[in-house]
C-alpha positions, 0 to 999 in steps of 0.5 A: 558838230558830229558830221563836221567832226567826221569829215576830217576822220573821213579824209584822214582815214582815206589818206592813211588807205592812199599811203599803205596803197603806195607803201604796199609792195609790188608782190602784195599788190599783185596777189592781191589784184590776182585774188580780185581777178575771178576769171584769172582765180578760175583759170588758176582753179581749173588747171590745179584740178586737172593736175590734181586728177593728173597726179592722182591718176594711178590711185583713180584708175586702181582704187576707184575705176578697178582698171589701168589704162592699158588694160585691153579687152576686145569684148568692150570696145567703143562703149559709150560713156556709161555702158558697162560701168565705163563712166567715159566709154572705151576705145578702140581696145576697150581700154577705159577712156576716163583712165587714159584721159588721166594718164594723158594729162599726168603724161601731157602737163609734166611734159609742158610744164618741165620742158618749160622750166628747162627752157625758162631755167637756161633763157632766164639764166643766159638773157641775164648774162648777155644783158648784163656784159653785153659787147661781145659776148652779147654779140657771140650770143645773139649771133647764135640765137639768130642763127638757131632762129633762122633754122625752120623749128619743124625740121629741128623738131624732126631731126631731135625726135629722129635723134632722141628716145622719142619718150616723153623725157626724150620730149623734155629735153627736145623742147626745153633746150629748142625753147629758150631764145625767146625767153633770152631775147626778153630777158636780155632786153630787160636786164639792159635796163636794170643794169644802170639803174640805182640799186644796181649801181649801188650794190656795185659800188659796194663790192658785190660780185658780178654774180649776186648783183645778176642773181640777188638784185637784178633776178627778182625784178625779173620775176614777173616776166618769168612767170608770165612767160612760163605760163604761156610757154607750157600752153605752147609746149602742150600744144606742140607736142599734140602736133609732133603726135599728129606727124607719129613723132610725140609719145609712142603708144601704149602710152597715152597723151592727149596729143597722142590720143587725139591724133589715134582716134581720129580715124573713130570721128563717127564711130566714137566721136567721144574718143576725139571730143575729149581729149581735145577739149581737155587741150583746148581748156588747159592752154586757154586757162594757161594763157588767161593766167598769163595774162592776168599775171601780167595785169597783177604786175603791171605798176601803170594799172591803177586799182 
């Protein structure tokens, strides 16, 4: 009688889990498929710890590392990681190396991070405004995206730096206004689709504007795409200014980035290979972790994966 008893409790317990399962929202079903993710969780730790020691870098440098990243001193330099109280060695001008690597990544992520915004911020807010209208503004639109395309990025890139204060704000802006199409292309498409669908139509019909029904309905189911998007555009844009570094035209010295410091020390492979190790595999595991994220935001989303 008490197994017999328990197998109807046994089901219905299972049958209540299924329905919360299907009742529960798509926001709570992602963060919780993220939560279960440890590779995903690990990137999302690993690229908060770097920000973190980022962000922090002057009180480090200062309160725990008694020195700045543009302080020279001639007598100690290529130390190697640990001489003279140097935990990563010096460079070329005995300046800290662990101070610059600090420094490089606060000057490195708020650069990719920003002009990720500003570019996901106007490829959001225009691909939501073609796809929403269509006819010819679509036409106008999609038109000047093709032609902005078209156009090689590199001699865009050359003729902005040239025009532009080539700091990192100047960098924010070259990039974030350059990096939008693709983000447009994406959310055009998609607004296509969300445009006839019920709630849609129903916000229609009961009189809503043209703007809330774009920014209130249509805007949140959009939202995965813009963080799956913003992850892999800010390993892009890291990269992209390591390259723009390398042809002279990414942060000017004495300020550092890991793009810039990379491209300076190349010159010190053999002398100083930690000068070159460093920062490029500080690139290297941010844009790795940033594009696990991305993917794993974009699995946490996907409604056609079953738990």
């Amino acid at each position: 009688m008490t197994t017999a008893s328990a197998e109807p409790k046994g089901i219905a317990r299972l049958q209540m889990e299924e329905e919360q399962l299907i009742s529960e929202s798509l926001l709570k079903r992602a963060l919780r498929r993220l939560w279960h993710d440890r590779l995903t969780m690990t990137a999302i730790g690993v690229i908060a710890i770097l920000a973190i020691l980022s962000i922090g870098a002057p009180f480090i440098s200062e309160q725990i590392l008694n020195t700045d990243y543009s302080r020279v001193d001639m007598a100690a330099t290529f130390l190697k990681p640990g001489e003279q109280g140097h935990i990563l060695g010096t460079d070329d001008l005995g300046r800290d190396h662990l101070a610059r690597l600090l420094w490089g990544g606060q000057v490195s992520l708020g650069i990719g991070f920003t002009a990720a915004i500003l570019s996901i911020t106007i490829g959001v807010s225009i691909g939501i405004f073609t796809g929403y209208y269509g006819g010819i503004v679509d036409d106008l639109i999609m038109w000047f995206i093709t032609t902005i395309n078209s156009i090689p990025s590199l001699f865009l890139l050359l003729i902005f730096a040239a025009l532009f204060d080539p700091g990192p704000l100047g960098l924010i802006l070259v990039l974030g206004f350059l990096g939008w199409t693709g983000t447009t292309r994406l959310v055009r498409g998609e607004t296509f689709s969300l445009r006839e669908r019920e709630f849609v139509i129903s916000a229609r019909a009961a009189g809503a504007t043209d703007l809330r029904i774009m920014f209130v309905h249509i805007l949140p189911n959009l939202i995965s795409i813009v963080v799956v998007t913003l992850a892999i555009d800010i390993g892009v844009l890291i990269l992209v200014e390591s390259g723009l570094s390398y042809l002279g035209l990414g942060v000017p010295p004495p300020t550092p980035s890991w793009g810039n410091m990379l491209t300076d020390s190349q010159s010190f492979i053999n002398r100083a290979p930690h000068l070159v190790i460093l920062p490029g595999l500080l690139i290297t595991i941010t844009v790795l972790c940033l594009y696990v994220i991305g993917d794993g935001i974009r699995d946490a989303f996907d409604p056609t994966i079953v738990d």
